[in-house]
N, C-alpha and C positions, 0 to 999 in steps of 0.2 A: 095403089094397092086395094083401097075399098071398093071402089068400081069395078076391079078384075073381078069382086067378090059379089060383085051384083048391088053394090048397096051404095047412097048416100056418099060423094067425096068430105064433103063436113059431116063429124059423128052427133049424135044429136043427146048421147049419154055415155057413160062411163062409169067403172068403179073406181075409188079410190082404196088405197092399203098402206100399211107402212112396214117394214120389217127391222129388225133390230138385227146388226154384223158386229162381231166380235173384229178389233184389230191389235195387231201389233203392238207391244212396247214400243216400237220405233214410232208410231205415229204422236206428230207431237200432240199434248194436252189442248190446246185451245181446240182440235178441230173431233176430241171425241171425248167422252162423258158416260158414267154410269146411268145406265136404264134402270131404274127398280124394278119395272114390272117382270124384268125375264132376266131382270140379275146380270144384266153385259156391259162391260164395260168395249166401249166401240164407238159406230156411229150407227143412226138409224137415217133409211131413205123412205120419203111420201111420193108413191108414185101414183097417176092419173094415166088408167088407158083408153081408148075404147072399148067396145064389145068385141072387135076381131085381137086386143091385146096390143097394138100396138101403142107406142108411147106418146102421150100427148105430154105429159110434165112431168119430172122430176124434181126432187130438191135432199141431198145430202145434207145432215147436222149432227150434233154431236148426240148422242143417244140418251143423255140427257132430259133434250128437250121434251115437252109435256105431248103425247097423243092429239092434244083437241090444240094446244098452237100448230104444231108442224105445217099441218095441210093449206093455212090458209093462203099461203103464197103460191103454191103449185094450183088449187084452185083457182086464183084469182086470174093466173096466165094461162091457163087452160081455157079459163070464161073470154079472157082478151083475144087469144088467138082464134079460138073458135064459138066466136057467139051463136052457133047454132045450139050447143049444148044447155039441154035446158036441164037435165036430170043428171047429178050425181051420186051413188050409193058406198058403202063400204060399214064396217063394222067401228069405225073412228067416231069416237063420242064426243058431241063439242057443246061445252058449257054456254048456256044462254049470255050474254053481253051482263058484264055487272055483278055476274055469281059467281062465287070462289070454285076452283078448279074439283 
């Protein structure tokens, strides 16, 4: 599909984002969690695209979890799968190593 679009088969950057999904009572406890920041109780997704939008990583958790952990997994297999990517962006803030959240 990048080729069709004239560009690069390996992306060589992407943004990252997370959103925060309200669910069901039916969903059990373990796999969703109250978000403080936007008040939801649900799950939030970290997703990694390219620049055409397509999906390079995802990772579903309980909403819960902190902003600056989520992404480092979808990161880490976005960097695995496509070692071309040298640059990633997004509005997710992530605490230096060793400094409280």
């Amino acid at each position: 599909m990048r080729k069709a679009d004239g560009r690069s088969a390996e992306p060589s950057s992407g943004p990252l984002d997370s959103q925060s999904i309200r669910t069901a009572d039916t969903v059990t406890g373990a796999t969703r969690g109250f978000g403080a920041g936007k008040k939801v109780t649900g799950r939030k997704r970290f997703l990694v695209t390219d620049t055409l939008g397509l999906v390079i990583a995802v990772r579903v958790v309980a909403a819960s979890v902190q902003d600056r952990d989520g992404p480092r997994r979808p990161l880490l297999w976005a960097r695995l799968d496509h070692p071309r990517i040298q640059r990633f962006w997004g509005r997710i803030r992530a605490s230096p190593a060793g400094s409280p959240g």
